[in-house]
HTML snippet that shows the backbone in 3Dmol.js (N, CA, C, O; Angstrom):
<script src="https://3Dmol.org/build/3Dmol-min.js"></script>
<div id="view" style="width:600px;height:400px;position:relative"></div>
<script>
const pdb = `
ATOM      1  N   UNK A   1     -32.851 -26.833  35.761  1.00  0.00           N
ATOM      2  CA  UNK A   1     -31.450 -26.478  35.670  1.00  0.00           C
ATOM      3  C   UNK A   1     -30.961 -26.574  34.218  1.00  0.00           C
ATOM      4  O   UNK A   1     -30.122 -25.777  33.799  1.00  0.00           O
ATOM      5  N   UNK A   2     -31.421 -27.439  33.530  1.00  0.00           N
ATOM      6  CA  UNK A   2     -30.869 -27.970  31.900  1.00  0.00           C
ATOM      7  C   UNK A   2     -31.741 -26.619  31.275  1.00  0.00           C
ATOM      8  O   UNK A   2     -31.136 -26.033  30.377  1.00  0.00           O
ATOM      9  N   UNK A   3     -33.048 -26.072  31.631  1.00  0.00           N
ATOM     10  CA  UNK A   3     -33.510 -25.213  30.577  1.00  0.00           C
ATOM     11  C   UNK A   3     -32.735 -23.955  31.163  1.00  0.00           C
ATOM     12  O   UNK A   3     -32.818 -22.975  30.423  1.00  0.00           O
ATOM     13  N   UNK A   4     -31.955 -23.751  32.395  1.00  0.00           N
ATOM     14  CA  UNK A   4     -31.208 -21.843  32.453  1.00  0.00           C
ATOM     15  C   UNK A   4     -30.119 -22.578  31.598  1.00  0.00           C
ATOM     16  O   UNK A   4     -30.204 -22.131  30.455  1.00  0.00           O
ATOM     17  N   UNK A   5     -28.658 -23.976  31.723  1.00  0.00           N
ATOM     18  CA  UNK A   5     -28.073 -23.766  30.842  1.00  0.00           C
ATOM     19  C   UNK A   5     -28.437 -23.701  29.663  1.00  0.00           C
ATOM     20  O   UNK A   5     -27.541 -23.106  29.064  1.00  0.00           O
ATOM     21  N   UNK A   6     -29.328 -23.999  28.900  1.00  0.00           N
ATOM     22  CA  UNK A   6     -29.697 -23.680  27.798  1.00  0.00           C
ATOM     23  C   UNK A   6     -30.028 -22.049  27.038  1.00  0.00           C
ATOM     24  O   UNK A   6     -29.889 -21.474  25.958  1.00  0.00           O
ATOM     25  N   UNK A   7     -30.416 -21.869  28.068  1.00  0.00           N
ATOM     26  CA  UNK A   7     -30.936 -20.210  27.898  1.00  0.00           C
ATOM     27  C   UNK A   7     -29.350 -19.385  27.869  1.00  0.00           C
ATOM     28  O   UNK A   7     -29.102 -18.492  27.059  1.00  0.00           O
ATOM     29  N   UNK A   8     -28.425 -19.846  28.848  1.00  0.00           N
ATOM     30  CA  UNK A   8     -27.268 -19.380  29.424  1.00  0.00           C
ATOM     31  C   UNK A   8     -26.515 -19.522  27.929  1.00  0.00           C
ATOM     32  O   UNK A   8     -25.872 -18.550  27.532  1.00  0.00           O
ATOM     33  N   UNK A   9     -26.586 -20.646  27.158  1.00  0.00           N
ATOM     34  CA  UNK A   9     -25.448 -20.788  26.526  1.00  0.00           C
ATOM     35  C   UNK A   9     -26.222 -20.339  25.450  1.00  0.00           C
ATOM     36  O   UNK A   9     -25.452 -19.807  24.651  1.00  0.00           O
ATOM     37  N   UNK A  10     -27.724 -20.285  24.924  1.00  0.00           N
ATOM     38  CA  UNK A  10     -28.052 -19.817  24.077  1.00  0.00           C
ATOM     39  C   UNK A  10     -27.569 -17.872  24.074  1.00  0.00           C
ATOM     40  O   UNK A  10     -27.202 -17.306  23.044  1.00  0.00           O
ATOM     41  N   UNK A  11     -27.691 -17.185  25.398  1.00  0.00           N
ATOM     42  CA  UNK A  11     -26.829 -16.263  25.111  1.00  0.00           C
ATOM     43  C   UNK A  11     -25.796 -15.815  24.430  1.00  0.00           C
ATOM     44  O   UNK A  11     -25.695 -14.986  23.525  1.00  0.00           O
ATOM     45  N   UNK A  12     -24.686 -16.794  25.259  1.00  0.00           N
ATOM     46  CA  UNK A  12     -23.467 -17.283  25.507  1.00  0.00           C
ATOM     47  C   UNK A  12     -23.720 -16.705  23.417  1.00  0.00           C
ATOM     48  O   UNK A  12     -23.510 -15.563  23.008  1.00  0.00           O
ATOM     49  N   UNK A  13     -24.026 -17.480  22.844  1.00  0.00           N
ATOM     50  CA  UNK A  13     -23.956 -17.707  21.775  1.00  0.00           C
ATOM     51  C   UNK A  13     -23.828 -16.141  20.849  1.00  0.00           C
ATOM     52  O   UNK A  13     -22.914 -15.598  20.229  1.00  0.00           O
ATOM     53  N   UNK A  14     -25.310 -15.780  21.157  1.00  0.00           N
ATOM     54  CA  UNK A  14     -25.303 -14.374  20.499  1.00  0.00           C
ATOM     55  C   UNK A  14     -24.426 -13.070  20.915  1.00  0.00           C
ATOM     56  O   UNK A  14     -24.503 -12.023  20.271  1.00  0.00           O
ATOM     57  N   UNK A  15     -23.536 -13.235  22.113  1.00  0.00           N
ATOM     58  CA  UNK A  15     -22.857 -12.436  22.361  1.00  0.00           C
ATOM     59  C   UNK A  15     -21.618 -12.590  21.682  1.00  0.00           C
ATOM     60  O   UNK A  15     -20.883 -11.606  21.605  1.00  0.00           O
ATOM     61  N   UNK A  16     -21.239 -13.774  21.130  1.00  0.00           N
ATOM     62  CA  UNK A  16     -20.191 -13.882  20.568  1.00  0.00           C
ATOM     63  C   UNK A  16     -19.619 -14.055  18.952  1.00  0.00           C
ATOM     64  O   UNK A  16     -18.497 -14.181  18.461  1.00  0.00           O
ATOM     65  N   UNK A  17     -21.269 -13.979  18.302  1.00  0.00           N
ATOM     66  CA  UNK A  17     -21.770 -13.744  17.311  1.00  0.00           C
ATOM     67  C   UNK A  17     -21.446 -11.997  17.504  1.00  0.00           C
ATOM     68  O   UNK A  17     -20.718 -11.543  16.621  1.00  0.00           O
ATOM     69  N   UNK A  18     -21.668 -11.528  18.006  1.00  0.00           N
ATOM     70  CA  UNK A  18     -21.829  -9.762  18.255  1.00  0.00           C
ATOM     71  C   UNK A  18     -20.255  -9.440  18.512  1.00  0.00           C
ATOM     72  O   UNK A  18     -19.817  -8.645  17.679  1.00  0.00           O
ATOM     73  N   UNK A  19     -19.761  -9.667  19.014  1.00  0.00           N
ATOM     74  CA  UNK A  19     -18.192  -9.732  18.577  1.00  0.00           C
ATOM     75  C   UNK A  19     -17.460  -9.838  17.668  1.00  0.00           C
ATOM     76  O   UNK A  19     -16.480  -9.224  17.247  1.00  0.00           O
ATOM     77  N   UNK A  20     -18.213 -10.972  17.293  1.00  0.00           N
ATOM     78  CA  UNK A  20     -17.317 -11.320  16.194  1.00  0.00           C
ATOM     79  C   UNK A  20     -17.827 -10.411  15.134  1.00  0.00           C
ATOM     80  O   UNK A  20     -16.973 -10.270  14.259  1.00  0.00           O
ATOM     81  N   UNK A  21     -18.981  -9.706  14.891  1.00  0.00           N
ATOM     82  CA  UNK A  21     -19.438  -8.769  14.249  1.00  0.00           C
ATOM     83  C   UNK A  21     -18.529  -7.621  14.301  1.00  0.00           C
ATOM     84  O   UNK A  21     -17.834  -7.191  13.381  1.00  0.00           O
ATOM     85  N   UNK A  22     -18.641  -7.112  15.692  1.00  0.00           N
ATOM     86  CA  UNK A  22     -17.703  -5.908  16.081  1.00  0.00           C
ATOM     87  C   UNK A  22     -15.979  -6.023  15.611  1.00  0.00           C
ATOM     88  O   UNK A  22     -15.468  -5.032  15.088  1.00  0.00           O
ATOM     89  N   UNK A  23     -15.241  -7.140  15.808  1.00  0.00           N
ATOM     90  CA  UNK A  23     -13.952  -7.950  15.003  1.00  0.00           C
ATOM     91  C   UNK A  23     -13.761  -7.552  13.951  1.00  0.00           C
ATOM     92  O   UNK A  23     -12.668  -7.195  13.511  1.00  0.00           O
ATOM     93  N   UNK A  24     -15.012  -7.551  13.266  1.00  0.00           N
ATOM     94  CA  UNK A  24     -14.672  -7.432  11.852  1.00  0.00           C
ATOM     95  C   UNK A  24     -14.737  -5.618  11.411  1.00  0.00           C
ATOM     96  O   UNK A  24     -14.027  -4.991  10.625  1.00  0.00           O
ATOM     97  N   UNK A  25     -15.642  -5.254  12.093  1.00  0.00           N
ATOM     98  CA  UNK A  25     -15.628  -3.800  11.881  1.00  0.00           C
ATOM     99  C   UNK A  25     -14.132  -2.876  12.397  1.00  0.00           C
ATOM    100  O   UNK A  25     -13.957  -1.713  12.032  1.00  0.00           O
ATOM    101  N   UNK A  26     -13.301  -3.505  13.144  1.00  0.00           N
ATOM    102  CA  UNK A  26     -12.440  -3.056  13.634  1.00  0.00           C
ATOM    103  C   UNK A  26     -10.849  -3.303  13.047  1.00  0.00           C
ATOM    104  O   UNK A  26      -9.801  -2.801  13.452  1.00  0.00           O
ATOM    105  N   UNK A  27     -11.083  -4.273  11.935  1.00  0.00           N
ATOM    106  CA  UNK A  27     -10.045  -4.698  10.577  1.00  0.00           C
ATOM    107  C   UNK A  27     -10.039  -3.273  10.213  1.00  0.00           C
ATOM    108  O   UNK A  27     -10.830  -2.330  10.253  1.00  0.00           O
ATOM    109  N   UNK A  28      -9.093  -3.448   9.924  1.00  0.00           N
ATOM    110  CA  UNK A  28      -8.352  -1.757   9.288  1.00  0.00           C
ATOM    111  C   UNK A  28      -8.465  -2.050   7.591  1.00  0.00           C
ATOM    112  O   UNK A  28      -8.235  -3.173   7.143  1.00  0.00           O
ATOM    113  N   UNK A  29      -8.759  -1.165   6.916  1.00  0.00           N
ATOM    114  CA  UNK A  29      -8.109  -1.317   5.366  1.00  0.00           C
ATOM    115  C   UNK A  29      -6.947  -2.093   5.155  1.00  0.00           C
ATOM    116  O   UNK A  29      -6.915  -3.238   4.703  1.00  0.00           O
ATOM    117  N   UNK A  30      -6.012  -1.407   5.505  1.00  0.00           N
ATOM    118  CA  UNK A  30      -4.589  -1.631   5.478  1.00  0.00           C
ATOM    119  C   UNK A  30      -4.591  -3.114   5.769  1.00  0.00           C
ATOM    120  O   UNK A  30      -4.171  -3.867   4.890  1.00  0.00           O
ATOM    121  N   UNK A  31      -5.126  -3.725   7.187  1.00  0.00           N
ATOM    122  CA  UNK A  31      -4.942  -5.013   7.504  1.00  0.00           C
ATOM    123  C   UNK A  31      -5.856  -6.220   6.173  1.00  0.00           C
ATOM    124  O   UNK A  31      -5.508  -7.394   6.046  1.00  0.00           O
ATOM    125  N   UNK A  32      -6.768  -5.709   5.510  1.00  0.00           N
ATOM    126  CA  UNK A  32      -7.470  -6.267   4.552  1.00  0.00           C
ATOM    127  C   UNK A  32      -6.429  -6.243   3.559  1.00  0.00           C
ATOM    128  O   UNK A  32      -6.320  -7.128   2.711  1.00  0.00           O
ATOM    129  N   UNK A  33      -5.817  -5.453   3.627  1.00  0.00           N
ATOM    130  CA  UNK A  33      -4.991  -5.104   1.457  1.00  0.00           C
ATOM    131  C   UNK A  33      -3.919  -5.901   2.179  1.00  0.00           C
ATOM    132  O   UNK A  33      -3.561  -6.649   1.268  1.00  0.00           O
ATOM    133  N   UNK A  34      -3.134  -6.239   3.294  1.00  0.00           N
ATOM    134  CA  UNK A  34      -2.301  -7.296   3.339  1.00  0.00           C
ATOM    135  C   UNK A  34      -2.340  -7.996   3.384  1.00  0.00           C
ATOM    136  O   UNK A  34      -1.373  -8.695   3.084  1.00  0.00           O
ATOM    137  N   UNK A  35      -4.251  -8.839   4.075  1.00  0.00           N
ATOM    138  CA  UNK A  35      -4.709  -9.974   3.823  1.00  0.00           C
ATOM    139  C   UNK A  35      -4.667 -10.700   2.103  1.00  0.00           C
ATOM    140  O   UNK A  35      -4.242 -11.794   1.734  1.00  0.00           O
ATOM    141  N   UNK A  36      -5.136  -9.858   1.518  1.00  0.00           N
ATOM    142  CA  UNK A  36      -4.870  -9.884   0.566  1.00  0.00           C
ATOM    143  C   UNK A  36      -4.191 -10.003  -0.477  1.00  0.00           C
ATOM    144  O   UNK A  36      -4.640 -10.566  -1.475  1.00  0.00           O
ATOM    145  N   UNK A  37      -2.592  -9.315  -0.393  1.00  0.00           N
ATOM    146  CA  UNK A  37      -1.761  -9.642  -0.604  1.00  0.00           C
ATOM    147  C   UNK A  37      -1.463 -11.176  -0.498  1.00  0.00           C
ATOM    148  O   UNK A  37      -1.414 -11.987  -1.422  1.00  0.00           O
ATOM    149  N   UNK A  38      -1.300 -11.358   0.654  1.00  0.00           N
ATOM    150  CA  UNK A  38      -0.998 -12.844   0.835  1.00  0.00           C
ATOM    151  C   UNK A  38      -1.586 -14.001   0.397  1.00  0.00           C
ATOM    152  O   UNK A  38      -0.938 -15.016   0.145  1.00  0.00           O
ATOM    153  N   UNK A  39      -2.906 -13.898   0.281  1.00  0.00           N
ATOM    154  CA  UNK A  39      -3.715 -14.699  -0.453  1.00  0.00           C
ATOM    155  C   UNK A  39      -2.628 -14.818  -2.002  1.00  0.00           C
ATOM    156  O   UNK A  39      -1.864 -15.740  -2.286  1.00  0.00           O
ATOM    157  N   UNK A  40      -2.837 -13.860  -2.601  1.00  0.00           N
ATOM    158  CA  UNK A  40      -1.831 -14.199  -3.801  1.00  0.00           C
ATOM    159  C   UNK A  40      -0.695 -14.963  -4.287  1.00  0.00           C
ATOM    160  O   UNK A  40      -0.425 -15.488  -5.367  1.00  0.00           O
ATOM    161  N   UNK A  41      -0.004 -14.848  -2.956  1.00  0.00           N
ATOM    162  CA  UNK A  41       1.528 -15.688  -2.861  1.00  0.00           C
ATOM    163  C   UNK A  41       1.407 -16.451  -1.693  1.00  0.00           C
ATOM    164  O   UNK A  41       2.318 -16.458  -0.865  1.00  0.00           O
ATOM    165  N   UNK A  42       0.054 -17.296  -1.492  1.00  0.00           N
ATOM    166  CA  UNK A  42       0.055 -18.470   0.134  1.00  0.00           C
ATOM    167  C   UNK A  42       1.089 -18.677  -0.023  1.00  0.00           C
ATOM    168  O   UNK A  42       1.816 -18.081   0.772  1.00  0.00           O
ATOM    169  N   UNK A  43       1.972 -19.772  -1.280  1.00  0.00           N
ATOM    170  CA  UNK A  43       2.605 -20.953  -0.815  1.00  0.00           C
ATOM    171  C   UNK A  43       4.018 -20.431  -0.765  1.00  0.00           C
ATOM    172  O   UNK A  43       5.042 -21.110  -0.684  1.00  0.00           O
ATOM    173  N   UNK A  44       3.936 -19.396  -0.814  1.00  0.00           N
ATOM    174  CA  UNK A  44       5.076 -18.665  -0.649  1.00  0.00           C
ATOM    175  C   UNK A  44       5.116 -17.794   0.684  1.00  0.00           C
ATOM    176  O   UNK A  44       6.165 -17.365   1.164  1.00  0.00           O
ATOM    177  N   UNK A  45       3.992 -17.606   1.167  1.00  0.00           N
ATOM    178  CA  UNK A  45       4.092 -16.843   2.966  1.00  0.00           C
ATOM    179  C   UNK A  45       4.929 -17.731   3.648  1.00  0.00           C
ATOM    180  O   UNK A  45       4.833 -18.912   3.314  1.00  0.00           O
ATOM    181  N   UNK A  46       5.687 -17.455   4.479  1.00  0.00           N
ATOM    182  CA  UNK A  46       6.465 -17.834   5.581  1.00  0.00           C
ATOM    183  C   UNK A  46       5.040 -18.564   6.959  1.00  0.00           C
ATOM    184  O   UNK A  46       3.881 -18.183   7.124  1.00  0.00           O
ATOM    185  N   UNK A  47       5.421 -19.104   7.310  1.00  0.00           N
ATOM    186  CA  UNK A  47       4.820 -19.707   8.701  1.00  0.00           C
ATOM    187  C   UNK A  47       3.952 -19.117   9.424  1.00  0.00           C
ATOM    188  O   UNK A  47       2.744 -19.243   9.622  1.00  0.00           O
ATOM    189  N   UNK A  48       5.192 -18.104   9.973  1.00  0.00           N
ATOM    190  CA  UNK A  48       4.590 -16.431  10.892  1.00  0.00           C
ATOM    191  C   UNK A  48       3.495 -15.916  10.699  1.00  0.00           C
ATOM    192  O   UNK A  48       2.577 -15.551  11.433  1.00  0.00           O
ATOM    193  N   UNK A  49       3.796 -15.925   8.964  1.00  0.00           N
ATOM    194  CA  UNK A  49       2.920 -14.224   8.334  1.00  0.00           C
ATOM    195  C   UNK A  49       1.884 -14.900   7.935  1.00  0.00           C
ATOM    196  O   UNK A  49       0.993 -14.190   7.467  1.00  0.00           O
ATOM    197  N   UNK A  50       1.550 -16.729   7.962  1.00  0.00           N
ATOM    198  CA  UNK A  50       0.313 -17.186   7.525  1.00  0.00           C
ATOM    199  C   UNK A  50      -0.309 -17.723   9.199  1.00  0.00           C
ATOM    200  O   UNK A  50      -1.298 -18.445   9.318  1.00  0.00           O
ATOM    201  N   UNK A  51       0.234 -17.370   9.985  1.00  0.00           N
ATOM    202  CA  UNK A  51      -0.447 -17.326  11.121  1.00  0.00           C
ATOM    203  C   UNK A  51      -1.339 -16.500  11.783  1.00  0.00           C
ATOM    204  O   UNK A  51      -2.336 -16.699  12.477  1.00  0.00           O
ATOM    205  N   UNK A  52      -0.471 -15.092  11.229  1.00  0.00           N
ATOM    206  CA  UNK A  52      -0.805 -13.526  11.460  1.00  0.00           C
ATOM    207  C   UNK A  52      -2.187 -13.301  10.486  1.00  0.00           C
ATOM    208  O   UNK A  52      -3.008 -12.450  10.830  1.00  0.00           O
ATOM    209  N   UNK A  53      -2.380 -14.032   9.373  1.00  0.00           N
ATOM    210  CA  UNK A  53      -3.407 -13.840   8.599  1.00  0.00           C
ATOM    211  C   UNK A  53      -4.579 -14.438   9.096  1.00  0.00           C
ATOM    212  O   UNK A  53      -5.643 -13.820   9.083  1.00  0.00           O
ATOM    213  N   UNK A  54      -4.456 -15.896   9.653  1.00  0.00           N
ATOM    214  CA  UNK A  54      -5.486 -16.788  10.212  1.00  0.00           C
ATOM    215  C   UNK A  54      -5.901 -16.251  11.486  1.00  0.00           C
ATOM    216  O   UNK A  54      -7.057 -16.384  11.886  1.00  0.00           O
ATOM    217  N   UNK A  55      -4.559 -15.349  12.462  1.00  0.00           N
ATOM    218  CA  UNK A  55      -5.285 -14.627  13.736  1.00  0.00           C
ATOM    219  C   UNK A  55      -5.919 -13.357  13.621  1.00  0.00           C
ATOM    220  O   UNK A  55      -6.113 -12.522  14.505  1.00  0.00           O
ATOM    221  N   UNK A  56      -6.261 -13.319  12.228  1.00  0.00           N
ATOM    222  CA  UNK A  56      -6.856 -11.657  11.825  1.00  0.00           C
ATOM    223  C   UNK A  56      -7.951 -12.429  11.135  1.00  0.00           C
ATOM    224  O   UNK A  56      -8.732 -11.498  10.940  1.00  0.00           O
ATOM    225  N   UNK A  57      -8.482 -13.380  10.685  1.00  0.00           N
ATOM    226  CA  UNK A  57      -9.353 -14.202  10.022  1.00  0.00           C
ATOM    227  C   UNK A  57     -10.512 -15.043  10.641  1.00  0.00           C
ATOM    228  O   UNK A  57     -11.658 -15.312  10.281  1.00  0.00           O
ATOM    229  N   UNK A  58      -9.660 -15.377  11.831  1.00  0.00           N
ATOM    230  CA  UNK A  58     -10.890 -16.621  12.570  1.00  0.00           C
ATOM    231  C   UNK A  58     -10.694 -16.008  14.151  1.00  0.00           C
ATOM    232  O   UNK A  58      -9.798 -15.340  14.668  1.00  0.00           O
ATOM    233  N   UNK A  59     -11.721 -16.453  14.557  1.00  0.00           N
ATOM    234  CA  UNK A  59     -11.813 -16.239  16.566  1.00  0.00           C
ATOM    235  C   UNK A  59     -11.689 -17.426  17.073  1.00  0.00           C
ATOM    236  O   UNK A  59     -10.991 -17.519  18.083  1.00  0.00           O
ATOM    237  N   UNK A  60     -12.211 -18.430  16.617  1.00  0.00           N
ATOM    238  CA  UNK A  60     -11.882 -19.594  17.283  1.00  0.00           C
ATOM    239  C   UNK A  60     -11.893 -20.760  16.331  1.00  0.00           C
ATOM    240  O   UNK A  60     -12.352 -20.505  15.218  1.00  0.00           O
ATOM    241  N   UNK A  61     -11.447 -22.081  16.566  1.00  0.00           N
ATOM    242  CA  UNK A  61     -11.421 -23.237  16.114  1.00  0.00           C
ATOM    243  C   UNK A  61     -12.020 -24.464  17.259  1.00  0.00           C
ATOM    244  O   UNK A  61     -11.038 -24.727  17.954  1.00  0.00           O
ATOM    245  N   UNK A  62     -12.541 -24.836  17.469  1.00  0.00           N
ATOM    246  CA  UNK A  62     -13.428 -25.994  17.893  1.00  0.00           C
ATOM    247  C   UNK A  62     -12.745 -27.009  17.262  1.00  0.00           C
ATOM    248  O   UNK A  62     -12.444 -26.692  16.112  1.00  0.00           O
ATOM    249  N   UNK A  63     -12.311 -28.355  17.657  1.00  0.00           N
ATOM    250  CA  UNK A  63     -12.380 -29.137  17.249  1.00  0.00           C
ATOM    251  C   UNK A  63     -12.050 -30.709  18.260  1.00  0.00           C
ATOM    252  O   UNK A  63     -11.258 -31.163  19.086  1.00  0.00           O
ATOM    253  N   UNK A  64     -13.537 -31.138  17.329  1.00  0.00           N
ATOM    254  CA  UNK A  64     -13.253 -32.805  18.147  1.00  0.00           C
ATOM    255  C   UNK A  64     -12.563 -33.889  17.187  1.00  0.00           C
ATOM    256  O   UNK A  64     -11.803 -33.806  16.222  1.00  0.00           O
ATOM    257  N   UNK A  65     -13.287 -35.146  18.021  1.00  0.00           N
ATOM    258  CA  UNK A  65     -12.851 -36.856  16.745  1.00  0.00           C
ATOM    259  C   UNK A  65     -13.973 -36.292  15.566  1.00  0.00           C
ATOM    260  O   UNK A  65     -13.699 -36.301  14.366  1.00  0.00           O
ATOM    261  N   UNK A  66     -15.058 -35.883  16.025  1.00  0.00           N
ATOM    262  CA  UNK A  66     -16.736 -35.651  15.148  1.00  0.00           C
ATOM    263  C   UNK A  66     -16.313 -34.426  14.181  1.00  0.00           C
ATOM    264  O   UNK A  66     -16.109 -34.472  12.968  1.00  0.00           O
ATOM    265  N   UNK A  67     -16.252 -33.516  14.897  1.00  0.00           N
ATOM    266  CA  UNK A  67     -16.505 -31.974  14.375  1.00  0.00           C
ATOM    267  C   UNK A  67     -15.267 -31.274  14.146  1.00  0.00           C
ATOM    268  O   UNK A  67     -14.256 -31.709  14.699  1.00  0.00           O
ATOM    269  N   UNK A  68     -15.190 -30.140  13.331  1.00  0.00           N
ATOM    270  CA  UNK A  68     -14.723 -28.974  13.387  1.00  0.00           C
ATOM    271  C   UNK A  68     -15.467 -27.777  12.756  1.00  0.00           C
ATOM    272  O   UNK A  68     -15.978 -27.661  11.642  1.00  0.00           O
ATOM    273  N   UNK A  69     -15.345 -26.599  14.191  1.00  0.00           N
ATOM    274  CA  UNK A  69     -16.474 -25.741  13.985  1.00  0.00           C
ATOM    275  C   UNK A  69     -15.298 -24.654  14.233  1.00  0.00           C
ATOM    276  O   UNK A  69     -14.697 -24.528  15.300  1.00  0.00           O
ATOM    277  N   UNK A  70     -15.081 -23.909  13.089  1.00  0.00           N
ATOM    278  CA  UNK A  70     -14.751 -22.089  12.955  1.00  0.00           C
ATOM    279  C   UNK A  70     -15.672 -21.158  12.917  1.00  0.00           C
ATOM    280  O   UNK A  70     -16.773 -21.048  12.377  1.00  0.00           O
ATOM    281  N   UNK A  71     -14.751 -20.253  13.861  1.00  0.00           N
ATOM    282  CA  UNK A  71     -15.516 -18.756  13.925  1.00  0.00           C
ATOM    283  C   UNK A  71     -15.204 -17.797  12.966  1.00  0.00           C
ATOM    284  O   UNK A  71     -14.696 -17.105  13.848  1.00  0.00           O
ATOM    285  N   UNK A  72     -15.093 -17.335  12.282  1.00  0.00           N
ATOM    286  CA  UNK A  72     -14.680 -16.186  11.320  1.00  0.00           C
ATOM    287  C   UNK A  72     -15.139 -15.260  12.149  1.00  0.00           C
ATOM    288  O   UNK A  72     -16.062 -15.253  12.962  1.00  0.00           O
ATOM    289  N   UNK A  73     -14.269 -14.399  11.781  1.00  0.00           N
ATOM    290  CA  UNK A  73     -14.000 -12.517  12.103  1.00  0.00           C
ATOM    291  C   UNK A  73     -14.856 -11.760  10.849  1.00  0.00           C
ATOM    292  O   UNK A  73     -15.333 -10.625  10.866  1.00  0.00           O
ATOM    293  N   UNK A  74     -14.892 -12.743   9.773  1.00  0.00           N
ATOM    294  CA  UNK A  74     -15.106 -11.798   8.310  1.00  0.00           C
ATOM    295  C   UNK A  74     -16.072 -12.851   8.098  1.00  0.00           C
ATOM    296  O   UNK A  74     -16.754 -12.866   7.073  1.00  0.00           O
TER     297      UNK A  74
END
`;
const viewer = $3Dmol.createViewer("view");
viewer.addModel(pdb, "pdb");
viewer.setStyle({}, {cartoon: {color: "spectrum"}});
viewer.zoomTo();
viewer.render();
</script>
């Protein structure tokens, strides 16, 4: 039973690796040159618009007491 979840989540894994591949191919120009933008003036983005950047940036955040594990889109 421990070696199918293993196999299961070793899937689990590369399918979401492959997404997150596909994620990134599906960023528009436009959404990059505003990423961008903002990078320039962080401490000056509003809340919102540095949220909107991090939900165009990462797929997930993991985090324990031990770890923190990000997914990037890019």
């Amino acid at each position: 039973m421990n070696v199918k979840i293993a196999e299961l989540d070793g899937r689990k894994q590369e399918l979401l690796a492959r997404i997150a591949e596909l994620t990134v191919e599906a960023i528009s120009p436009e959404q990059v040159s505003q990423i961008s933008g903002y990078l320039d003036t962080w401490e000056n983005v509003s809340f919102d618009d540095k949220r909107r950047v991090v939900d165009l940036m990462i797929t997930t955040i993991a985090a324990t007491s031990d770890s923190l594990n990000i997914t990037w889109k890019i």
